[in-house]
VOVOBA-121942 format. One record per residue: residue in three letters; x, y, z of N, C-alpha, C in turn. Coordinates in steps of 0.001 Angstrom, whole numbers, padded with zeros to 6 digits, always signed. Last residue first. Example, Ala and Ser with C-alpha at 12.3 -4.5 7.8 and 13.67 -1.06 7.14 Angstrom:
<pts>
SER+012850-002250+007080+013670-001060+007140+012900+000030+007870ALA+013190-005690+007800+012300-004500+007800+013200-003300+007800
</pts>
This chain:
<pts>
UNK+088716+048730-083337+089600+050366-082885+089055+051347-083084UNK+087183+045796-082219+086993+047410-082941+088242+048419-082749UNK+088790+043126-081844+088811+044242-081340+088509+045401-082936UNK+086622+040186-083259+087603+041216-083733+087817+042137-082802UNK+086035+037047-081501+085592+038566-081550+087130+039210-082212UNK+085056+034204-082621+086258+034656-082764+086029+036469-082933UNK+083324+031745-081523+083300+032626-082265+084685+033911-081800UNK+084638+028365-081102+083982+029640-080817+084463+031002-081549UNK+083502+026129-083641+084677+026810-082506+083609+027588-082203UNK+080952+023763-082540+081691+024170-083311+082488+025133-082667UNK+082079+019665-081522+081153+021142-081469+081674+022446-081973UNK+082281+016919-084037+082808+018428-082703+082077+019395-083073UNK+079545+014873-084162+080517+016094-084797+081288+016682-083568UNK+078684+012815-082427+079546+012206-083821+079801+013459-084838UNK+078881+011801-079144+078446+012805-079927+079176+012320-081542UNK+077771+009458-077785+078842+009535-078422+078707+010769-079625UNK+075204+009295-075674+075328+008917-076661+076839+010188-076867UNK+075216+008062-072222+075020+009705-072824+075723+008785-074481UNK+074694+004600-071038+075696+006176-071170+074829+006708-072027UNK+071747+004065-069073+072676+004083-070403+073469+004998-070500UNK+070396+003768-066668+071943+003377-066636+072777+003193-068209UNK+068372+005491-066963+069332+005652-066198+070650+005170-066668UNK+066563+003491-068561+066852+005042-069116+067997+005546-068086UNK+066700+001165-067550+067267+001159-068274+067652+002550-068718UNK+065567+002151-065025+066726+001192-065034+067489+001689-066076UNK+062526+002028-066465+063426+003567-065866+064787+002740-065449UNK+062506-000418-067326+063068+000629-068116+063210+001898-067610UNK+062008-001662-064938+063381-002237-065683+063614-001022-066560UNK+059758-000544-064085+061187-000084-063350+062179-000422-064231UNK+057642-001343-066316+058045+000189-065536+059426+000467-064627UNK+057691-003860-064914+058398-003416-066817+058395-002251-067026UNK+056551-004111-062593+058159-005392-063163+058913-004045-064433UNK+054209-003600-063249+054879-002712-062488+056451-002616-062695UNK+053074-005325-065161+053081-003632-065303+054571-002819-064238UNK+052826-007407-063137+053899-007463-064499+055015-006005-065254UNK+051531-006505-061418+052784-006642-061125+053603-006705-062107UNK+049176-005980-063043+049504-005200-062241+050884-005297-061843UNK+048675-009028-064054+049226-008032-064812+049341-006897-064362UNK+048328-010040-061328+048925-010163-061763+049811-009548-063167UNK+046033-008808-060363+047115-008609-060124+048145-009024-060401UNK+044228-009793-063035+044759-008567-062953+045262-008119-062113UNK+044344-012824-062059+045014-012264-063109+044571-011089-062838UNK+043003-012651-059574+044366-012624-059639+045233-012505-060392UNK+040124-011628-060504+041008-010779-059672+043094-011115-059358UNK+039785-013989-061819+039834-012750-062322+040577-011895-062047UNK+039442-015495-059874+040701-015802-061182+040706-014581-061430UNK+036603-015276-059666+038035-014868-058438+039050-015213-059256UNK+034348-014180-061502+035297-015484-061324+036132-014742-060341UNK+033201-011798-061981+032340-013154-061500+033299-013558-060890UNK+033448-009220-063000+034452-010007-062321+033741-011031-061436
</pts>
């Protein structure tokens, strides 16, 4: 790291990093819960033993 550029591009891709780590925890948060696409199944149906 001769150059001092140096150092500001990799804070700069440090911030970028950082920018694109929150948007997608963001994003994993604020998606609804997926649309289930079977009903769940019945419930099991106990016989009384006699």
């Amino acid at each position: 790291m001769d150059d001092p550029n140096d150092l500001v591009l990799a804070m700069l891709g440090l911030a970028i990093a950082a920018i694109m780590l929150v948007a997608g925890a963001l994003y994993l948060i604020m998606t609804p819960d997926p649309v289930p696409s079977r009903p769940a199944p019945p419930a099991a149906q106990i016989s009384p033993v006699s």
